[in-house]
VOGU-3710 file (C-alpha; in Angstrom, 3 decimals, decimal comma):
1> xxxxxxxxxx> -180,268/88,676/63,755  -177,809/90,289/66,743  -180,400/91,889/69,363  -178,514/95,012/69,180  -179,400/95,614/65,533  -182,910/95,148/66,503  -182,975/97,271/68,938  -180,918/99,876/67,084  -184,023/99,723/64,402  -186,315/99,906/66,997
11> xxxxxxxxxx> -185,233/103,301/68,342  -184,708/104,788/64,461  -188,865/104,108/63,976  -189,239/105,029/67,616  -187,663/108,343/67,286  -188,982/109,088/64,151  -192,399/108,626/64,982  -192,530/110,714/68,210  -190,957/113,365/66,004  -193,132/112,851/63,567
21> xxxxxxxxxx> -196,126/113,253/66,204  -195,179/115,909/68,532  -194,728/118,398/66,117  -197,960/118,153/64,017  -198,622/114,813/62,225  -201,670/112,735/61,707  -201,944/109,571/63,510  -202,607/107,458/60,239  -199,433/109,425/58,690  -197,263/108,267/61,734
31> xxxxxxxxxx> -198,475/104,896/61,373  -197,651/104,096/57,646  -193,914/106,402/58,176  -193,447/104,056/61,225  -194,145/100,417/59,244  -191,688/102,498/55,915  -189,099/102,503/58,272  -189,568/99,645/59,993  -189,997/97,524/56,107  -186,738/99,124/54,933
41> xxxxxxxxxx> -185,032/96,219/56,860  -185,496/92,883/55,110  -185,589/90,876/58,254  -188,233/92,739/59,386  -191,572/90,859/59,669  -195,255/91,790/60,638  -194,738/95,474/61,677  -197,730/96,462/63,600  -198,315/100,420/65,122  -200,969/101,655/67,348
51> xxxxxxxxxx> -200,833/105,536/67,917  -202,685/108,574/69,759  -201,932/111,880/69,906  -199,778/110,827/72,704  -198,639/107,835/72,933  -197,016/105,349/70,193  -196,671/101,510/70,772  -195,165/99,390/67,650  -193,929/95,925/67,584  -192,324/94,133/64,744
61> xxxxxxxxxx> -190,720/90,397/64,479  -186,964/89,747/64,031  -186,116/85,978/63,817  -186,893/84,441/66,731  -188,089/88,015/68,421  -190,842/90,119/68,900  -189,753/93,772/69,604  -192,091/96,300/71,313  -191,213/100,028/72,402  -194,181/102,500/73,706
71> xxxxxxxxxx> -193,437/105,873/75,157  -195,435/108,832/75,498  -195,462/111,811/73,389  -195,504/115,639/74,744  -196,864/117,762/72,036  -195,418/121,137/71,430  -196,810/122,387/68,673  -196,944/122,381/64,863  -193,132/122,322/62,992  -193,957/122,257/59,385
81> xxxxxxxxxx> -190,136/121,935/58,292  -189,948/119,026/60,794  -192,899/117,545/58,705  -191,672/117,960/55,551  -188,417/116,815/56,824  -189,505/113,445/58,129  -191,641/113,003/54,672  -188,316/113,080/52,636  -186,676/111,477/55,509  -189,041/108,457/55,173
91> xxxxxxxxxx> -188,930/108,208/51,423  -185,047/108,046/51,562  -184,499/105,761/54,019  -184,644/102,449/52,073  -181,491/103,666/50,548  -180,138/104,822/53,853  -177,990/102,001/56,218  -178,692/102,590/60,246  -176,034/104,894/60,757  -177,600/107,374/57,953
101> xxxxxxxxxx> -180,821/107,202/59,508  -179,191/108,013/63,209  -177,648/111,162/61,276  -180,460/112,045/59,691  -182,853/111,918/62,754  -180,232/114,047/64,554  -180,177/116,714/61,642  -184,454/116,832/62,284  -184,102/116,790/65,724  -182,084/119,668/65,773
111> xxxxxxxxxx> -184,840/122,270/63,225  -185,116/125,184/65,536  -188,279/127,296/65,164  -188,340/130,506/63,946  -186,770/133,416/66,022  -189,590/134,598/68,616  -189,597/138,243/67,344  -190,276/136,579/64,015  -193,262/134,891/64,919  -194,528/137,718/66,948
121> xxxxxxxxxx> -193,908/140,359/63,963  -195,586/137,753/61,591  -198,875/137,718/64,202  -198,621/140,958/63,489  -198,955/141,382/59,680  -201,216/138,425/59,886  -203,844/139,783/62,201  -203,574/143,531/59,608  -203,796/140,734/56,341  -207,662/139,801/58,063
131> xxxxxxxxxx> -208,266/143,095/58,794  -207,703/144,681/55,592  -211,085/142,251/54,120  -213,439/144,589/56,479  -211,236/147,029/58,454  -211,407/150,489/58,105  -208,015/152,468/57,611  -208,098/154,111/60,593  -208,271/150,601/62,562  -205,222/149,157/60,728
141> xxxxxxxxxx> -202,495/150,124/63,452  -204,713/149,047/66,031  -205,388/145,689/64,745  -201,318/145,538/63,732  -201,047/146,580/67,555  -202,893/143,487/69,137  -201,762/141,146/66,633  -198,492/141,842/67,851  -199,517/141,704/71,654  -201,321/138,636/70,984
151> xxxxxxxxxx> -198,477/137,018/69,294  -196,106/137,834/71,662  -198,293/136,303/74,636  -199,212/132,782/72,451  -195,218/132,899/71,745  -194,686/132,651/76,037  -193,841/128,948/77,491  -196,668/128,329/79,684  -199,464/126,252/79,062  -201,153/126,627/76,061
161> xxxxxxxxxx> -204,309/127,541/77,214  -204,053/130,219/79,599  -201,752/131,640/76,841  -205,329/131,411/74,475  -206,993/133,116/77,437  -204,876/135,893/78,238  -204,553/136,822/74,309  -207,864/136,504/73,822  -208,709/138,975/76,529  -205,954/140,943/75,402
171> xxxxxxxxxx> -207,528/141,338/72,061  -211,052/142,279/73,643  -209,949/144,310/76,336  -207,318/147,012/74,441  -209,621/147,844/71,935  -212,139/148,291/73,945  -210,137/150,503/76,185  -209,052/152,430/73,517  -212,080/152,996/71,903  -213,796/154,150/75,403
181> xxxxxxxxxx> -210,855/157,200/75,992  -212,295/158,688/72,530  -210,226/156,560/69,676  -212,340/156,268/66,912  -212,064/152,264/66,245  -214,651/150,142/65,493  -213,990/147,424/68,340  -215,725/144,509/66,913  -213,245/144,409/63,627  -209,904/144,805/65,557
191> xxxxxxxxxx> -210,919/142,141/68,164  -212,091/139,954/65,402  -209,376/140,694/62,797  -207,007/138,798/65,821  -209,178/136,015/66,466  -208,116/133,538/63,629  -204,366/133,797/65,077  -206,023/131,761/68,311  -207,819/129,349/65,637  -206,972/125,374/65,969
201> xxxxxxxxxx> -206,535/124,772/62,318  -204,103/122,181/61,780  -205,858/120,224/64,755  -209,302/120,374/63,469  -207,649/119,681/60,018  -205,575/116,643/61,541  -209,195/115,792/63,407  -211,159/115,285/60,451  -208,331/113,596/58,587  -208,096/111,070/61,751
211> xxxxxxxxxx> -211,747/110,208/61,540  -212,314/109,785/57,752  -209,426/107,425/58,231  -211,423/105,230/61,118  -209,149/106,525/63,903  -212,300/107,579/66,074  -210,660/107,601/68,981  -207,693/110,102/67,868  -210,235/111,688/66,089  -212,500/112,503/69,036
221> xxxxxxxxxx> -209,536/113,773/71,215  -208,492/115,863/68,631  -212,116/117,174/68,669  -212,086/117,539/72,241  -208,855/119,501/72,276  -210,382/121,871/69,459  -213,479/122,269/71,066  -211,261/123,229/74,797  -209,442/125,917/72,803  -212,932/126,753/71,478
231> xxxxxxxxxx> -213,852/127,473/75,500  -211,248/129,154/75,904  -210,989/132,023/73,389  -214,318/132,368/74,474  -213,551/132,790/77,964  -211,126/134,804/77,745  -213,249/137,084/74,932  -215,958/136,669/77,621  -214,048/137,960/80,952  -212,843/140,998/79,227
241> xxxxxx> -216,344/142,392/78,269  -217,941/141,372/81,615  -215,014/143,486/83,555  -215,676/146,208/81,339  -218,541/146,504/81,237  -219,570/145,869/84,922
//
């Protein structure tokens, strides 16, 4: 088997599993896509993966050669269309030659996120959606309000959390604020009809999934990172009422 083929393969399952990774998946899921693409080859032998949340190493045996890649994976956030993407991407590719699989990564690769202002309006109805269960009418463009502000801030590029702290104080502070130059809000719903925009979700989701799977050590830094945000919305929740109320 020419090296270059080989090493052509390698980059397709390298690629595809630091997509795969950065923008949301499970360790165990990147794993098993990584070996599918790596078994679509029938020289391939003895595919073997070992993955974090960021980092991937994988080797596999072709003839006479043992290939190994590693490289480290920057996490940006959660891309459901890139998931779903990859998914049919990986069921596909056994009917796919190298070249199709090239084209194919490059048409993932290049899934842009939704528009900013689209993600910051959506904060918005999605903060009044929780606050509509317990909110009072009267709070309703209040609570739109700071889901919008908060959006707009975890939306920014910086890191991620002193984004969760400055929304999180945002969505503490203005109410509060408000409610102390005569608005009549009730302050505890509004700053709690925001918090579950700040909420890990898909981490502790990918955290539990990790662990059931015996991937402890994903698992726990998954667990860790939850538990950080955790901190934070609380310090940032916690800052705002101890500087107004000093």
């Amino acid at each position: 088997m020419p090296s270059y083929e080989s090493s052509r393969l390698a980059a397709i399952v390298m690629r595809t599993g630091k997509l795969f990774l950065q923008y949301g998946g499970d360790v165990s899921s990147v794993a098993d896509t990584m070996k599918q693409i790596c078994n679509t080859q029938p020289w391939v032998r003895n595919p073997e993966c070992i993955v974090t949340p960021t980092s991937l190493l994988f080797s596999f045996k072709a003839g006479d050669q043992i290939i190994t890649r590693i490289c480290e994976v920057p996490q940006s956030g959660n891309n459901l269309q890139v998931i779903e993407a990859i998914h049919l991407f990986s069921e596909k590719a056994g009917d796919q030659t190298m070249e199709q699989m090239e084209r194919s990564l490059d048409r993932i690769a290049a899934i842009q996120p939704w528009p900013r202002w689209v993600r910051v309006l959506a904060s918005g109805f999605c903060s009044l959606g929780f606050g509509l269960f317990f909110g009072d009418p009267m709070d309703m463009p209040v609570i739109f309000f700071l889901g919008l502000g908060a959006g707009w801030i975890l939306t920014a590029r910086a890191h991620r959390i002193f984004l969760l702290l400055a929304a999180s104080f945002f969505i503490t502070a203005v109410p509060s604020l408000l409610h102390r130059w005569g608005l009549p809000i009730n302050t505890e719903i509004c700053c709690v009809a925001n918090v579950p925009l700040m909420v890990p979700g898909m981490l502790i989701f990918n955290a539990i999934r990790d662990t059931i799977n015996d991937k402890y050590q994903a698992g726990l830094q998954r667990t860790a990172e939850a538990c950080l945000i955790g901190v934070a919305i609380a310090a940032g929740t916690g800052i705002a009422m101890w500087m107004l109320h000093v």
